[in-house]
Steps between C-alpha positions, in 0.01 A plus 500: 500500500881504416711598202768293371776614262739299344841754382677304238796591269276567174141553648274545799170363610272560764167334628219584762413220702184435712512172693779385274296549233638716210307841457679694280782474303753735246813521334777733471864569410545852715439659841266827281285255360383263809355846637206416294427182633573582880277813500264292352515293785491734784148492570563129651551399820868399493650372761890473422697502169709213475825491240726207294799785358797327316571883427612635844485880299096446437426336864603820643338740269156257485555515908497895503282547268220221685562663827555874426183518253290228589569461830512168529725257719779279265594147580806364263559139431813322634584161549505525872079641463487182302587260742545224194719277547802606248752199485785708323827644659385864482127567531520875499597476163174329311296757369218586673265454200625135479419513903130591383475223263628224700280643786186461251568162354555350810141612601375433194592208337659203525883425574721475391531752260699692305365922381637585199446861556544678096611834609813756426664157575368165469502329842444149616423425853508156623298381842531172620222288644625629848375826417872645468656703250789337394631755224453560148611624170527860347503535146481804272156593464296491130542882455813523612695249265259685216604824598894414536511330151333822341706712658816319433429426139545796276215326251276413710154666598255491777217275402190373685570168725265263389561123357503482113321282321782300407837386708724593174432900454481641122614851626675663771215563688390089518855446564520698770163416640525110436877520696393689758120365584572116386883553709246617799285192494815231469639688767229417748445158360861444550537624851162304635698211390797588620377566839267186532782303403759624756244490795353236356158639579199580305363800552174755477591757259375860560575772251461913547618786362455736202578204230352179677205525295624498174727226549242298688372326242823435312635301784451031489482470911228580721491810683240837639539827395437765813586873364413630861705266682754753639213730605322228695868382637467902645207509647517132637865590678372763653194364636710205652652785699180622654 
């Protein structure tokens, strides 16, 4: 078996896997509280620990803490473990969870494709039907644009992301929810098109991330929703290494 743990800027994941197929599988949003899940874990046989960090702080502590008290050996993703084939000036610099998902979709499904990962940012990468990367977009992420309005407006208060009933809110709350949720959706319909049109390509459409299922089925185009598609992306680097 092998763990895979995916560090991002807001949360963390992790996932047994057995033959690439996925075990076990927990949330969390600090170091204290993935104890629980990797103690209760310790009575498998696992082989290596392997880690997508866009928080260089948390790879090292995860790294101590997975060798030191678990004793167990850590692999970390980078694009040259990869081997993709990254058709962008500077490779070092795409994030290795985007690495993960662009490893897994081209596995997976069919290219070309673009991952519109909904994370801490929103991310799109694009993969053409040569099975290379040829960039992307970065946008700010559902949460994030919530959280910045709300903390930038004076009266304006945290309320629950989901779509209102209606486009035109009655109350703050709708207001905020139908700018923010129905702002998300245009967003990606806008970019699909903007992309297909410039590349003039049509494309599979994967989504992942915390949000892809609630905007799922507000989106017109066809597309799959894969919540575990950076965790596979893990597992499936690393075993192209071995």
């Amino acid at each position: 078996m092998n763990l895979a743990i995916d560090i991002g800027n807001t949360s963390i994941s992790a996932a047994l896997f057995k033959n690439n197929i996925l075990v076990k599988k927990s949330y969390f949003n600090s170091i204290e509280k993935s104890i629980d899940f990797f103690s209760s874990i310790r009575e498998h046989n696992i082989q290596s620990c392997i880690i997508s960090s866009v928080v260089p702080k948390l790879t090292s502590d995860y790294t101590t803490l997975l060798k030191e008290n678990y004793n167990l050996p850590v692999i970390n993703i980078t694009y040259k473990l990869s081997k993709l084939d990254l058709q962008v000036p500077h490779p070092e610099t795409v994030g290795s969870d985007r690495l993960c998902n662009i490893f897994a979709v081209q596995r997976d499904y069919k290219i070309p494709a673009i991952i519109i990962d909904f994370g801490t940012a929103t991310t799109y990468d694009v993969i053409n039907n040569k099975k290379q990367f040829i960039g992307g977009v970065i946008a700010a992420g559902i949460e994030t644009s919530a959280n910045y309005l709300i903390n930038k407006a004076a009266l304006l208060s945290k309320t629950d992301l989901l779509f209102p009933e209606n486009v035109v809110g009655v109350d703050t709350q709708t207001n905020i929810q139908s700018g923010i949720m129905f702002g998300a959706v245009d967003q990606v319909e806008g970019m699909i098109k903007r992309i297909t049109l410039e590349t003039k390509t049509d494309y599979s459409v994967i989504l992942t991330g915390g949000f892809s299922d609630l905007i799922s089925p507000q989106l017109t185009f066809s597309h799959t929703v894969d919540k575990d598609l950076t965790l596979k992306g893990v597992i499936y680097i690393y075993e192209s290494n071995n």
